[in-house]
RODO-2510 file (C-alpha; in nm, 4 decimals, decimal comma):
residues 335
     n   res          X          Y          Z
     1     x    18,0328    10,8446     3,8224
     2     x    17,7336    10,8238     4,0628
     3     x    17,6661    11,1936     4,2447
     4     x    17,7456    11,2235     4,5847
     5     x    17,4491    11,2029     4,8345
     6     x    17,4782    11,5619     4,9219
     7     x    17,4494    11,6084     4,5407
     8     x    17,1456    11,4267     4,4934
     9     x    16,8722    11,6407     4,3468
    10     x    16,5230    11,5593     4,4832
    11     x    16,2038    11,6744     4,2565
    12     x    16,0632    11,8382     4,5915
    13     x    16,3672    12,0774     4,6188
    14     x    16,2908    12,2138     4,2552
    15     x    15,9193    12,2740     4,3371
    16     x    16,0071    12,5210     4,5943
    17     x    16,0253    12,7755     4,3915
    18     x    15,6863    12,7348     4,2372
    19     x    15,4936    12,5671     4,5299
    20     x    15,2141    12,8264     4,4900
    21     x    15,1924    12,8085     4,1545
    22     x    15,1692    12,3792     4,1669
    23     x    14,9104    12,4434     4,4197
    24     x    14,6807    12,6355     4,1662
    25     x    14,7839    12,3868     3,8673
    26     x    14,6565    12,1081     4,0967
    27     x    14,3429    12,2606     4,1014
    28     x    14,2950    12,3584     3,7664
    29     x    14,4269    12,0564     3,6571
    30     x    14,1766    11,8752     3,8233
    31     x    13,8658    12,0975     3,7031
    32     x    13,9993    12,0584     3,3205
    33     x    14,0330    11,6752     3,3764
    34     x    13,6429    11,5599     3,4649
    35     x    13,3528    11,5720     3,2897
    36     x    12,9757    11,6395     3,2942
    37     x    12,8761    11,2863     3,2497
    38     x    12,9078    11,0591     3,5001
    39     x    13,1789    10,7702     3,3878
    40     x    13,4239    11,0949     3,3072
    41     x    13,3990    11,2067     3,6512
    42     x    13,4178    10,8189     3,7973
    43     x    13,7405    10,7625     3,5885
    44     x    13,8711    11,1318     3,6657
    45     x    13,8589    11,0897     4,0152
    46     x    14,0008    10,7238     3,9619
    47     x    14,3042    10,9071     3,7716
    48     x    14,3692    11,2228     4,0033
    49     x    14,4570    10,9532     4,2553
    50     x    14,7277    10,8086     4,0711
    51     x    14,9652    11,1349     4,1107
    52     x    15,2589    11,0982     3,9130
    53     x    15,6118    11,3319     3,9504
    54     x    15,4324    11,6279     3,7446
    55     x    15,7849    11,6880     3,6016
    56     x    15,6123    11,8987     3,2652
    57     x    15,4520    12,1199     3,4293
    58     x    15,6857    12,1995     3,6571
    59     x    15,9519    12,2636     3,3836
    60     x    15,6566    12,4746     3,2253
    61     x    15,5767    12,6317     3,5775
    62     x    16,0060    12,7044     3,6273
    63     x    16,0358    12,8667     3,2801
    64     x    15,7425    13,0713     3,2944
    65     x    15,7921    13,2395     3,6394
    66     x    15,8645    13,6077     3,6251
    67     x    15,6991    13,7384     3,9197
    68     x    15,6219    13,6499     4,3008
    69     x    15,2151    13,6226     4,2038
    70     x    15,1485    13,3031     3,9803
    71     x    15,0523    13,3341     3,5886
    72     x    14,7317    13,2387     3,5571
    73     x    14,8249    13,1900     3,1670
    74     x    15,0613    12,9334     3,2890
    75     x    14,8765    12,7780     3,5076
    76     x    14,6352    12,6889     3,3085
    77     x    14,9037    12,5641     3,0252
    78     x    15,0708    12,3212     3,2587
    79     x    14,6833    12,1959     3,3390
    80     x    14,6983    12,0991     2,9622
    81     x    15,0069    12,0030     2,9234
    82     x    14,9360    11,7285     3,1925
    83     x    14,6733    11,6059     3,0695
    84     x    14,7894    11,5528     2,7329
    85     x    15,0046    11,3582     2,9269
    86     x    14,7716    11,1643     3,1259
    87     x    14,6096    11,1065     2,7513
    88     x    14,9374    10,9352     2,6307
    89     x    14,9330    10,7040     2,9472
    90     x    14,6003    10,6031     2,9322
    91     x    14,6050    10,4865     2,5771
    92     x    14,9868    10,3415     2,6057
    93     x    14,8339    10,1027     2,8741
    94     x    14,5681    10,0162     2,6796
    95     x    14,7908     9,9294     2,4219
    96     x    15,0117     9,7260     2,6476
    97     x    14,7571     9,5741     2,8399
    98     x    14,8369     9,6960     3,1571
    99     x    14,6878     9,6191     3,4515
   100     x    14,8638     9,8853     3,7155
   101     x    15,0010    10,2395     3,7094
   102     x    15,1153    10,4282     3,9935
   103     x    15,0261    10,1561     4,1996
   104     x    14,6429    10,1557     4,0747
   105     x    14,4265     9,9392     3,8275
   106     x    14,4761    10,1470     3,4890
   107     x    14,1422    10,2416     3,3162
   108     x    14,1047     9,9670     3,0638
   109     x    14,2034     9,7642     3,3439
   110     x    13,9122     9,8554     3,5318
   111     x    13,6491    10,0051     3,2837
   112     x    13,7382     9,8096     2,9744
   113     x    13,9639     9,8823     2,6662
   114     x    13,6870    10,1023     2,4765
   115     x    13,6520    10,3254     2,8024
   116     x    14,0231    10,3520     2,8046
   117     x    14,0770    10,4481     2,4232
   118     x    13,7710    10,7018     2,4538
   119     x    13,9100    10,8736     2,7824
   120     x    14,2447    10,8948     2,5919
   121     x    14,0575    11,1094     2,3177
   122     x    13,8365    11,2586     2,5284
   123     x    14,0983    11,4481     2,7248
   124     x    14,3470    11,4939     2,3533
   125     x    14,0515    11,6513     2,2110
   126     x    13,9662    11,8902     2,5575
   127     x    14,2620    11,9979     2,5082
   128     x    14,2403    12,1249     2,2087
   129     x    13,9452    12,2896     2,2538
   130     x    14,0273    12,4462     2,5541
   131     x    14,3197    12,6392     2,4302
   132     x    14,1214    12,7538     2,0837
   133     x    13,8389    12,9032     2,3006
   134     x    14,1185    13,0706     2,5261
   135     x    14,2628    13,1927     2,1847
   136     x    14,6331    13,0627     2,2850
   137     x    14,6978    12,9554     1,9249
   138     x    15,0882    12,8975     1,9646
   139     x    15,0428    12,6656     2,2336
   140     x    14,7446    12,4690     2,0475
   141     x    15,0258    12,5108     1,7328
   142     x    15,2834    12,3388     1,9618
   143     x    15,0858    12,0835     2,1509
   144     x    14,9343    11,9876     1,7980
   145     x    15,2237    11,9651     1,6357
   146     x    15,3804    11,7555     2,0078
   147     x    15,0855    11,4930     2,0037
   148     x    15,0667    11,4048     1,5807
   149     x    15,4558    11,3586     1,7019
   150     x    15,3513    11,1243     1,9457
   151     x    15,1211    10,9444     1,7249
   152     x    15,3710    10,8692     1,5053
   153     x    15,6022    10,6991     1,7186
   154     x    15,3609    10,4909     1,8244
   155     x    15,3121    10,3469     1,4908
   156     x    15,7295    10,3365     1,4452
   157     x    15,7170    10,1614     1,8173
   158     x    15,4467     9,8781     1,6247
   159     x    15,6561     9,8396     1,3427
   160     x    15,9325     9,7827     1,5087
   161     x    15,8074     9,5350     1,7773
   162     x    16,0353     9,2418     1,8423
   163     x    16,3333     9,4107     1,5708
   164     x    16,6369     9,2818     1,7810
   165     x    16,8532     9,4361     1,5059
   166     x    16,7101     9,8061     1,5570
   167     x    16,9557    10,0604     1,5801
   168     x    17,0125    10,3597     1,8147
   169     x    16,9327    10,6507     1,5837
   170     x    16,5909    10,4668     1,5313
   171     x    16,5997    10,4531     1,9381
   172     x    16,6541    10,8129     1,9434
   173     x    16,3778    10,8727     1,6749
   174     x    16,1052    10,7072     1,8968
   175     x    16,1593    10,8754     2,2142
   176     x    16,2079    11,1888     2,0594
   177     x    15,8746    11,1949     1,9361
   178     x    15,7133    11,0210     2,2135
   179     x    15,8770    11,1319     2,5380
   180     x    16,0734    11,4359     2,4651
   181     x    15,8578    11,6095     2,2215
   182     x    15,6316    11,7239     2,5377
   183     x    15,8999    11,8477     2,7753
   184     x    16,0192    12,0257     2,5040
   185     x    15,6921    12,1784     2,4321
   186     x    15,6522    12,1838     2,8154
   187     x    15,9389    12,4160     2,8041
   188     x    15,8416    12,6297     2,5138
   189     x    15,5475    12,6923     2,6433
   190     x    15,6507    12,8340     2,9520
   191     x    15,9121    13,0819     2,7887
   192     x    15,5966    13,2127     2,5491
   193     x    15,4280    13,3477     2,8680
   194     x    15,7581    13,4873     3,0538
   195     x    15,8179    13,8185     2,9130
   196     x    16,2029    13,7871     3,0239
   197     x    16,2238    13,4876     2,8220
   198     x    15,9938    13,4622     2,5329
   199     x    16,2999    13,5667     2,3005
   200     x    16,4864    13,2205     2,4401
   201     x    16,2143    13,0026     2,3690
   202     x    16,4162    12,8133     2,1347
   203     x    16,6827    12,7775     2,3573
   204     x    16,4546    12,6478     2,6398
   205     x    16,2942    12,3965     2,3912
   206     x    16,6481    12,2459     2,3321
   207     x    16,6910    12,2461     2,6721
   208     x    16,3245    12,0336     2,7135
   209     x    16,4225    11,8364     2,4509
   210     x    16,7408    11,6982     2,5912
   211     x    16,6282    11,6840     2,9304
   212     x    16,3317    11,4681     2,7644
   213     x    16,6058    11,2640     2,5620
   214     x    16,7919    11,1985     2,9606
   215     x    16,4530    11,1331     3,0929
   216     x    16,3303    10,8355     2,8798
   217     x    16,6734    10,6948     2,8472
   218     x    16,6613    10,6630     3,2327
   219     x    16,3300    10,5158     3,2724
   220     x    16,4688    10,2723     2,9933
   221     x    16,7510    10,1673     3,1952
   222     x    16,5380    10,1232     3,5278
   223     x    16,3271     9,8689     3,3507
   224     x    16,6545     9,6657     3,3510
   225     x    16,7995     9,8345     3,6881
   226     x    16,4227     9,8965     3,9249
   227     x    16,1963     9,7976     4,0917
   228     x    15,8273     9,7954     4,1198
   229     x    15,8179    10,0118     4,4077
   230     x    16,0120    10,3147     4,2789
   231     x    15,8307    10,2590     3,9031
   232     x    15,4778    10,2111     3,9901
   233     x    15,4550     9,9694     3,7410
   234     x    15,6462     9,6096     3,6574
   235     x    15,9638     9,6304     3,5716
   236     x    16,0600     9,4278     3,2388
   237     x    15,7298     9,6007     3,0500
   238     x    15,9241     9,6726     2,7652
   239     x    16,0838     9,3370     2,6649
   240     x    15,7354     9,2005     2,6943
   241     x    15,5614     9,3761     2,5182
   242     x    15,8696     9,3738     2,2489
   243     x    15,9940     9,7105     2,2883
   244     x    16,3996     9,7274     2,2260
   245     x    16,5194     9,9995     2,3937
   246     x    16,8626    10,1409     2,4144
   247     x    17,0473     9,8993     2,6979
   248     x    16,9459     9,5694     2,4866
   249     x    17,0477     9,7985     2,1702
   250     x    17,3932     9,8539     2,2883
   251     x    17,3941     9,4870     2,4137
   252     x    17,3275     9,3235     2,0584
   253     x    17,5493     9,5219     1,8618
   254     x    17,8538     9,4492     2,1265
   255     x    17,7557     9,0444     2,1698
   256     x    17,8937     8,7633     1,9683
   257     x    17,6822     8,5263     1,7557
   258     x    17,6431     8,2734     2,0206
   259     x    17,5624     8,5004     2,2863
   260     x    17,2964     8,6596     2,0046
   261     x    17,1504     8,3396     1,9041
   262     x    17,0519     8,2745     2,2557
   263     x    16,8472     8,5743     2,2587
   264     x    16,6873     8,4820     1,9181
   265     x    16,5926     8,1567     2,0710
   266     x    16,4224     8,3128     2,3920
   267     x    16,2007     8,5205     2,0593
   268     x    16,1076     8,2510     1,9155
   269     x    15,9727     8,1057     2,1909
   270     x    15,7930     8,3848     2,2619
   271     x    15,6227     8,4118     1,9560
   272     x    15,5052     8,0523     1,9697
   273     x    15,3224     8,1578     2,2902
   274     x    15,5911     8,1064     2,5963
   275     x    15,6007     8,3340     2,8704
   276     x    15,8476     8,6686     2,8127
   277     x    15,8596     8,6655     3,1865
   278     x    16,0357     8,3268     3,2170
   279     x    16,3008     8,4672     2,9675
   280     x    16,3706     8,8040     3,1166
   281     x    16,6377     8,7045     3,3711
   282     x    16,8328     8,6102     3,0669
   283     x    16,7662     8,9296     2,8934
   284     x    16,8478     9,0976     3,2017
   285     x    17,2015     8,8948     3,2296
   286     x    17,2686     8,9327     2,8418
   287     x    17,2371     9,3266     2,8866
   288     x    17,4451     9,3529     3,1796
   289     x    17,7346     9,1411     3,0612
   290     x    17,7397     9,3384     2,6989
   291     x    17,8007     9,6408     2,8352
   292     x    17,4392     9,7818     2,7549
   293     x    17,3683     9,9521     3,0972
   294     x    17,6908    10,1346     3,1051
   295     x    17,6423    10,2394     2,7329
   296     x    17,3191    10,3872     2,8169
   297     x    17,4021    10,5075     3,1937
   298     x    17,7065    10,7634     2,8843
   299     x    17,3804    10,7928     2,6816
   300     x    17,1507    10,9583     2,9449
   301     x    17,4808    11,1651     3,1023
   302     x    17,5406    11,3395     2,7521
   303     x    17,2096    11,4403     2,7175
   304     x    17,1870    11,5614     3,0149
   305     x    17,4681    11,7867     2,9720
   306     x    17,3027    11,9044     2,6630
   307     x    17,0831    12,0360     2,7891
   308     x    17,2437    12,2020     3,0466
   309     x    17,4342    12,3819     2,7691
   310     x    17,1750    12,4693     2,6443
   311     x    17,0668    12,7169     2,9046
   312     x    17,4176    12,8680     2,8733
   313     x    17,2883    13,1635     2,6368
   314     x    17,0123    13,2446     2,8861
   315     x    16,9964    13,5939     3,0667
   316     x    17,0750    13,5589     3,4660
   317     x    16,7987    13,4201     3,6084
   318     x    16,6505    13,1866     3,8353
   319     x    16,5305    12,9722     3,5607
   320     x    16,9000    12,8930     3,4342
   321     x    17,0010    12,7605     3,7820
   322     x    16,7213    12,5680     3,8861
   323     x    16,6797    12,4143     3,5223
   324     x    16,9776    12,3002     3,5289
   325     x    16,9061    12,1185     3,8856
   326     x    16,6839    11,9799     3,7001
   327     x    16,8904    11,8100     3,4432
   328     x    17,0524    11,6693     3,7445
   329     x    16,7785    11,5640     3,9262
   330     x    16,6840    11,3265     3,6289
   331     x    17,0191    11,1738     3,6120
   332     x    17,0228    11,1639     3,9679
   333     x    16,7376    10,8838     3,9606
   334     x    16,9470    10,6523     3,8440
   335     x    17,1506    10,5883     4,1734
***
């Protein structure tokens, strides 16, 4: 059922809380981001432009708060986490092609594909270094661990391009390792700085994790359900660039053969060089009237409400109220 207005969680409303703290992030995530030579700082000021929802660190900021005086420790951990994250969208858009994001020319767009893929390490490999001279070795253990995670569904995302017939637990296996993996780190890493929760780490992690599980399954559905306003980017992406997410899953394992083989001719056209936009009002209408948007609209819900269970073990704080906003707030997007 869709919340009630009055329900509605707004990102804003959680950022209260930690307003100070998101000021000092801002600035230290835009020190970490440039560089001494001149293109980095051109494309890092290009980039710092394009502000996104900076929903990781402020689930890193939320679990990490145990005093009125920001953490500088966590401060400067949400600065990494984000730009690990920039680092993901940078090369995913190179990958795709892109030409926008967040309303703005994407680097490969406007510097070239090789400038794009070397940003993309550029900032991985800061990173990296940044935490080991800091000597925060569980944080580089868990970011490490989050971005070979990453890595890897990219390469199950490319074999997989175009598979009409993939199923949801391959679905699941994707996004886990490419969108969820980091709030769950995101998460983790917040708890190993907050002395009041560094014991619930786990159960904060399984709380980023499902939230991160809600989160991509929601994006997935606005590609079907958006707009290019509220997205920043065109909506249909993933059918054209042959991603099968969950709605079209849950479509083709409800739909007949003649409803199927429709689809399978719109492919082949495809691959014999027509246009995927021409065919996505079809995909659009084969979705809806399979039942694939309401499958994934129960999808996004459950996960949702896992992780809002998850915080159920959690000592009385702040953090289990406003974390679970959170979960709200991303299910809330998607009316």
């Amino acid at each position: 059922m869709p919340l009630a207005g009055e329900d509605r969680v707004k990102l804003q409303s959680l950022q209260e809380w930690i307003s100070l703290d998101l000021e000092l992030f801002e600035r230290e995530y835009a020190r970490l981001l440039s560089g001494e030579l001149p293109l980095l700082v051109e494309i890092s000021e290009h980039l710092r432009r394009g502000v996104g929802k900076r929903f990781r660190p402020t689930l890193l900021l939320i679990s990490s708060k145990s005093a009125e005086e920001p953490n500088a420790e966590a401060v400067f951990a949400a600065a990494c986490v984000e730009l690990v994250h920039t680092a993901t969208l940078i090369h995913d858009d190179f990958i795709d092609e892109a030409s926008t994001r967040r309303g703005l020319p994407t680097v490969n767009a406007r510097w070239g594909a090789s400038a794009a893929l070397i940003m993309g390490d550029f900032l991985y490999s800061k990173v990296f270094a940044l935490l080991t001279a800091r000597q925060r070795h569980e944080e580089l253990a868990i970011l490490a661990r989050t971005t070979h995670q990453m890595s890897i569904a990219e390469m199950m995302q490319l074999e997989r391009r175009r598979r009409l017939s993939q199923t949801e637990d391959e679905y699941l296996g994707i996004i886990r390792r490419k969108t969820a993996s980091l709030i769950e780190a995101s998460c983790e890493m917040g708890a190993l700085v907050n002395p009041e929760l560094v014991e619930h780490r786990g159960r904060l992690a399984s709380f980023g994790l499902n939230v991160g599980l809600a989160f991509q399954i929601t994006d997935d559905i606005f590609d079907y359900e958006g707009d290019l306003r509220r997205l920043g980017k065109p909506v249909g992406g993933d059918w054209r660039e042959g991603r099968i997410t969950l709605p079209f899953i849950a479509a083709w394992k409800n739909a007949g053969g003649e409803a199927r083989q429709r689809i399978l001719d719109c492919v082949a056209a495809e691959n014999n060089g027509g246009n995927g936009a021409d065919h996505w009002p079809l995909v659009c209408e084969f979705v809806q009237e399979h039942g694939g948007l309401e499958f994934a609209h129960t999808r996004a819900h459950h996960y949702g409400q896992a992780a809002k269970d998850a915080l159920g073990g959690l000592p009385a704080l702040p953090q289990r109220e406003i974390l679970a906003a959170a979960a709200d707030y991303v299910l809330a997007r998607l009316y």
